[in-house]
C-alpha positions in Angstrom: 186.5 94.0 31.0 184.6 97.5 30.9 185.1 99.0 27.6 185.6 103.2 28.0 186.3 106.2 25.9 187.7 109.5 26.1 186.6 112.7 24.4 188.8 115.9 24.0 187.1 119.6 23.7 190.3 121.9 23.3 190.0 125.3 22.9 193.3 127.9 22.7 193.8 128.8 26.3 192.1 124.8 27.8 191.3 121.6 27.0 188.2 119.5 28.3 187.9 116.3 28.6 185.0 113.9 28.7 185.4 110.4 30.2 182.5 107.6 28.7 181.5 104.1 29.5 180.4 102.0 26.3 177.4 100.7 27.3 176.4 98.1 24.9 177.8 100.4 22.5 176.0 103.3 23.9 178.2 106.4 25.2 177.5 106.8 28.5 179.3 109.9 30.4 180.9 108.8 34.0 182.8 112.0 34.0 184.7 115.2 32.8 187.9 117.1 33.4 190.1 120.1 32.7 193.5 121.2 32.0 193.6 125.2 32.3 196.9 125.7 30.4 197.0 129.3 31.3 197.5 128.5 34.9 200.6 127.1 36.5 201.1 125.2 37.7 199.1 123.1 35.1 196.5 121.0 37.2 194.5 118.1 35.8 190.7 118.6 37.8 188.7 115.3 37.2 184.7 114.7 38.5 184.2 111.2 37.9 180.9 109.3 39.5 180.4 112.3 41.8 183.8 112.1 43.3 186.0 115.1 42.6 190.1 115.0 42.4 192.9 117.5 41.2 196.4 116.4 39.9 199.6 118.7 39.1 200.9 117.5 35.8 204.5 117.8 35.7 205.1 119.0 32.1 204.8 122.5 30.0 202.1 121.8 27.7 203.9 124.5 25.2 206.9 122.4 25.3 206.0 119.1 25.4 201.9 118.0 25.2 203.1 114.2 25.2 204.1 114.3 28.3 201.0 116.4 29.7 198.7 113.9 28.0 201.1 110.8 29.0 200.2 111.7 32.9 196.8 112.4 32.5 195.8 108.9 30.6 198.0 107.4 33.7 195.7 109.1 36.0 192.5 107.9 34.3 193.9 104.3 33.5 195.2 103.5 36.5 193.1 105.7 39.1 189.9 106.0 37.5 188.0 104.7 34.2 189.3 101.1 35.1 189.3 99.1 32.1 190.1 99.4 28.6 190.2 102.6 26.6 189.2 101.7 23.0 188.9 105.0 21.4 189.2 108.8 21.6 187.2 111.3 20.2 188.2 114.8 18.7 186.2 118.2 18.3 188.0 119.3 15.3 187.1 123.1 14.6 187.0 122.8 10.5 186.3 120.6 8.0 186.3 122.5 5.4 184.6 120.9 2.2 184.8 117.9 2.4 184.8 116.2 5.9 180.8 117.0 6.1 180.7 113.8 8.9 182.3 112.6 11.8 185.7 110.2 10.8 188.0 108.0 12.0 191.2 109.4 11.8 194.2 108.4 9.4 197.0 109.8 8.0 195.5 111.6 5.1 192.3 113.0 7.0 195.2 114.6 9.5 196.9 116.0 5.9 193.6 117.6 5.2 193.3 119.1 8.9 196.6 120.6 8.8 195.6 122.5 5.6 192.9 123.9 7.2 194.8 125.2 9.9 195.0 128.5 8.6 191.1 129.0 8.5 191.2 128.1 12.5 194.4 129.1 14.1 193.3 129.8 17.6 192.1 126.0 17.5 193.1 123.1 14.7 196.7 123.6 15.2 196.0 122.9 18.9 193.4 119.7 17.6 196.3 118.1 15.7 198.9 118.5 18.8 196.1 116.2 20.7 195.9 114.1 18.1 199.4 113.7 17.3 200.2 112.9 20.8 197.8 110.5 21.6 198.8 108.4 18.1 202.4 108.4 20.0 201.5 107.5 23.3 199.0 104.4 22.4 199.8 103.4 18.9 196.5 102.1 16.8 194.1 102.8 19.5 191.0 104.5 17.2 190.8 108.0 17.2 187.6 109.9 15.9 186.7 113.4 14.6 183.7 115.3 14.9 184.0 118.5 13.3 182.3 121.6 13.8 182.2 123.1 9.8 179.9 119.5 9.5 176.7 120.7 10.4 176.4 123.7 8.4 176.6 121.6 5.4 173.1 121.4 4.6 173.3 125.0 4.2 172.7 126.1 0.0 175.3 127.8 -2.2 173.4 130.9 -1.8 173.8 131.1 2.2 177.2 129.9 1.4 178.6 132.4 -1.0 180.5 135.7 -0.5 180.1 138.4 -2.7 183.2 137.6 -4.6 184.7 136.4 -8.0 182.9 132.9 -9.1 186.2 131.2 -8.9 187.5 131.9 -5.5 184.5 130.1 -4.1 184.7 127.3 -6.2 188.0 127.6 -4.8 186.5 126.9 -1.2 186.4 130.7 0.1 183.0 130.2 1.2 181.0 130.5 4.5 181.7 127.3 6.4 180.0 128.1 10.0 180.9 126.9 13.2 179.9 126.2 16.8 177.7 122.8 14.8 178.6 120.0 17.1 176.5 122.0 19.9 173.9 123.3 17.3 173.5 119.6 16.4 173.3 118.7 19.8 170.7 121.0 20.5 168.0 120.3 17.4 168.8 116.5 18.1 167.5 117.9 22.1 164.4 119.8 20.8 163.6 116.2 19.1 164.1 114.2 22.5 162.1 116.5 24.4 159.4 116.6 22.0 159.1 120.5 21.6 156.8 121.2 18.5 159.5 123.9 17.4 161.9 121.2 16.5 160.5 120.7 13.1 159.9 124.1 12.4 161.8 127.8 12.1 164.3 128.1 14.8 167.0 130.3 15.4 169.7 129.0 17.8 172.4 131.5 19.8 175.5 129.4 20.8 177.1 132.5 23.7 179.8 131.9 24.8 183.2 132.9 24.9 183.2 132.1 21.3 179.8 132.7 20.1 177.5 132.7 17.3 173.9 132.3 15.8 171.8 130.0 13.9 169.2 129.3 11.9 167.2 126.2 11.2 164.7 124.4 9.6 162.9 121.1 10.7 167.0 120.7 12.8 169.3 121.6 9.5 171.5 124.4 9.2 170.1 126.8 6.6 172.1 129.7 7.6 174.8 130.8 10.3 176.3 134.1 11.6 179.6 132.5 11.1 181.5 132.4 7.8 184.9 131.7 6.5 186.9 131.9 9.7 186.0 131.8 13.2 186.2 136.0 13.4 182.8 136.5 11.5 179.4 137.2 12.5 178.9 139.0 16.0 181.9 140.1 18.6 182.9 137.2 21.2 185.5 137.6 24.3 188.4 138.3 22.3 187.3 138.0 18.2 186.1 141.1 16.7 183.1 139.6 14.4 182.1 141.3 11.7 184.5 143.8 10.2 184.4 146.2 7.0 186.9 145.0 5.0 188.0 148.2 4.5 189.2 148.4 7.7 191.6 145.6 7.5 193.2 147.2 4.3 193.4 150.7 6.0 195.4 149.0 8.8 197.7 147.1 6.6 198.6 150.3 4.3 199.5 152.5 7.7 202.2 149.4 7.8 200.5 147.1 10.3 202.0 143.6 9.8 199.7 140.3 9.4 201.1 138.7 12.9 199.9 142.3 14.2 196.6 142.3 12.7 196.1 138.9 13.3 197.1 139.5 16.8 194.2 142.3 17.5 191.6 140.4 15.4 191.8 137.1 17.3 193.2 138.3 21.1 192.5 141.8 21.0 189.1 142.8 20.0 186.1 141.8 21.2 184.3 142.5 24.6 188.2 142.6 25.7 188.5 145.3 22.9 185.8 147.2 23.4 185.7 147.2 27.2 189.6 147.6 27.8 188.7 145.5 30.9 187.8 141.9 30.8 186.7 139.7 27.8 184.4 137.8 30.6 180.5 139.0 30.6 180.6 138.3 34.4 183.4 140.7 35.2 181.9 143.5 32.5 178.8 143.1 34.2 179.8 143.6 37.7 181.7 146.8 36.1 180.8 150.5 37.1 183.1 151.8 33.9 180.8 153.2 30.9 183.3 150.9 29.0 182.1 147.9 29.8 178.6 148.8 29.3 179.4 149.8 26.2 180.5 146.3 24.8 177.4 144.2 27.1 174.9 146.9 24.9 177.4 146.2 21.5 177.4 142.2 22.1 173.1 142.4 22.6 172.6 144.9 20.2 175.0 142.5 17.6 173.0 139.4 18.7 169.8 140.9 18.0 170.7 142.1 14.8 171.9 138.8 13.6 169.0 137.1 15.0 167.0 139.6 12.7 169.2 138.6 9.7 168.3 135.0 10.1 164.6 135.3 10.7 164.8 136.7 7.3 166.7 133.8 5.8 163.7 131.8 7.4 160.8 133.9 6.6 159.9 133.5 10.1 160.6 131.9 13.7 158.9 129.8 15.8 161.6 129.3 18.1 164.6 131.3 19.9 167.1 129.0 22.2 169.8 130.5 24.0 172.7 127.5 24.9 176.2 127.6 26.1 177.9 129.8 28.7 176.1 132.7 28.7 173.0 131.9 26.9 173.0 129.3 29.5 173.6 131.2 32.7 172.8 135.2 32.0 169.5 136.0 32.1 170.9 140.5 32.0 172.4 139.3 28.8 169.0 137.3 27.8 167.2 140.0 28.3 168.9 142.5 26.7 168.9 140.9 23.2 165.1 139.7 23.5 164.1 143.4 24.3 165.6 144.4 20.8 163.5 141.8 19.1 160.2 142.7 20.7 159.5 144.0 17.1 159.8 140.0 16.1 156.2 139.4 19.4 159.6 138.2 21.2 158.0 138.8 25.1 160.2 137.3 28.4 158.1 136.3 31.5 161.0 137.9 33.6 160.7 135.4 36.6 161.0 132.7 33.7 164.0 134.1 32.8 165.7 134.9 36.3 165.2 131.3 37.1 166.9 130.2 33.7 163.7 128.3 33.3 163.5 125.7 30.1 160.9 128.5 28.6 161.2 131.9 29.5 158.7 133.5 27.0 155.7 135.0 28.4 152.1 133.3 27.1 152.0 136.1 25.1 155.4 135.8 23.2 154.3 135.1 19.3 157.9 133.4 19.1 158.8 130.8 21.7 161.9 131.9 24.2 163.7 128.3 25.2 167.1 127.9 27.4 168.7 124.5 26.5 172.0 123.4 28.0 174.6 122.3 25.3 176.6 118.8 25.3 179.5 118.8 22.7 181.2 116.5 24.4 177.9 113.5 24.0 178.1 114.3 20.0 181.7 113.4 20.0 181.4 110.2 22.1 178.3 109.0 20.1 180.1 109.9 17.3 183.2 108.2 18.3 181.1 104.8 19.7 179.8 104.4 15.9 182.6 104.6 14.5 184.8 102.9 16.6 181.9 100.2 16.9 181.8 99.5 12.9 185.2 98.6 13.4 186.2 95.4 12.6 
């Protein structure tokens, strides 16, 4: 009997899913889907083996996500991935100290989760619902984690630490990073494809709708724009990134309450913030208000700096790779942050770019320029075919 496995990328407003053959113990991806939850009425939209489908669940997935997740592994089971599902595999937003590596999940590791739910609440509170339901639906079938604090571990104290009292980051108040499944994904990629940059100085910029920078050495995290929570480092659709401090105590002393403040800094701010329009680059782009040029030149100008800040933590760059949504797809957006690092030699060959080439440096470029398309969802079904295949 085929042997498959099913992966589960959720974000606040979505959840992705990833269907995989075990091949000989190899993950091997027959297909994806998506469940919108923002749209009613909620629809299940499947590509499996090239063949397309859509499903209305019947279910509010505020209500009750059993019973969303009840009809969607019907759907697969009986109408698609025939055979046996042995496993599912989470992308878990944080980690926090400990869980460094992919895990199977227990009871104690979902303990640990649920106390880090406070560092992620857009996302692990939404993790743990997935997990939770799928433990209820198919009791003892092997469920997996792959979390996204993990690869940042290799980072030292001193990227790590804030500015703060000794004891508060022994405590664990330190800069954790995030976006890592993709950023593994993509210096295990620069390996496969043989790129000479992949054992040297490389900054990665994860752009999407949440978003975020990296820097590397020889494919380990040695820094990250991304600290503590998922709000640091530089402005995404709806997050604010970097904030004075000062700002956030201002706001609470004119008698703003947390849920308020937490509201603005997580929903509020952002391109959505800044623009008053859209928190999507495509719809700010398309834009004739000055408002919305306004946060496209913030979120480049941002991006640039923190590329800046990392080459320093590297004390050089070889290498610059745009992944995800944006880096993937918006060569405007490309542009713009590359022509604020021309200081760096950073030069685009412009037909390169508008043809989202893999390298869209010119000849003359000092530092490489490289577009490489991200694949969470293969690190968490690798992930979850070890683990589940050391099983007994």
């Amino acid at each position: 009997m085929n042997r498959w496995l099913l992966t589960f990328n959720a974000g606040s407003s979505s959840i992705k899913l990833g269907i995989f053959s075990l091949d000989g113990g190899r993950a091997v991806k027959i297909g994806n889907g998506q469940l919108d939850l923002h749209v009613t009425p909620l629809t299940l939209r499947l590509s499996i083996e090239g063949a397309d489908s859509s499903m209305a669940i019947d279910a509010d997935p505020a209500a009750s996500l059993d019973k969303v997740l009840e009809q969607v592994l019907h759907q697969l089971e009986v109408g698609h991935a025939q055979g046996r599902l042995c496993g599912v595999g989470h992308r878990v937003v944080h980690g926090g100290l400990h869980l460094a590596q992919a895990m199977l999940l227990d009871d104690r590791i979902e303990d640990e989760l649920e106390a880090l739910a406070p560092l992620a609440p857009l996302h692990q509170p939404q993790n743990l619902r997935l997990i939770r339901a799928i433990a209820k639906l198919r009791p003892g079938l092997p469920q997996t984690a792959s979390f996204d604090t993990a690869f940042h571990a290799t980072q030292d104290a001193l990227a790590r630490r804030f500015a703060l009292p000794r004891r508060m980051h022994d405590e664990g108040i330190v800069r954790y990073g995030f976006h890592g499944i993709s950023y593994s994904y993509i210096a295990g990629e620069m390996r496969r494809r043989g790129l000479p940059e992949a054992g040297g100085n490389v900054i990665v910029a994860h752009l999407g709708n949440g978003a975020s920078l990296c820097a590397m050495r020889a494919g380990r995290s040695v820094d990250a724009s991304t600290g503590f929570s998922t709000l640091e480092g530089i402005p995404m659709g709806t997050r604010c990134g970097a904030l004075d401090a000062g700002v956030l105590l201002y706001l609470l002393r004119q008698g703003m309450s947390l849920d308020e403040l937490e509201d603005i800094l997580y929903h509020r701010a952002g391109l959505l913030g800044v623009s008053g329009i859209s928190a999507d680059v495509r719809t700010l782009e398309h834009s004739a208000e000055p408002a919305a040029r306004e946060a496209l030149d913030l979120f480049a100008m941002r991006c640039a700096g923190e590329a800046a800040r990392l080459a320093a933590t590297l004390g050089g760059v070889d290498a610059l790779v745009f992944t995800a949504g944006i880096g993937e797809h918006d060569a405007t957006m490309r542009a713009g942050i590359c022509r604020r690092l021309d200081w760096l030699g950073v030069e685009l060959d412009a037909a390169a770019n508008e043809g989202h080439a893999e390298c869209i440096s010119s000849a003359a470029s000092r530092i490489r320029v490289l577009v490489i398309p991200t694949n969470e969802e293969q690190v968490i079904a690798d992930d979850a075919a070890r683990l589940i295949g050391a099983l007994p």
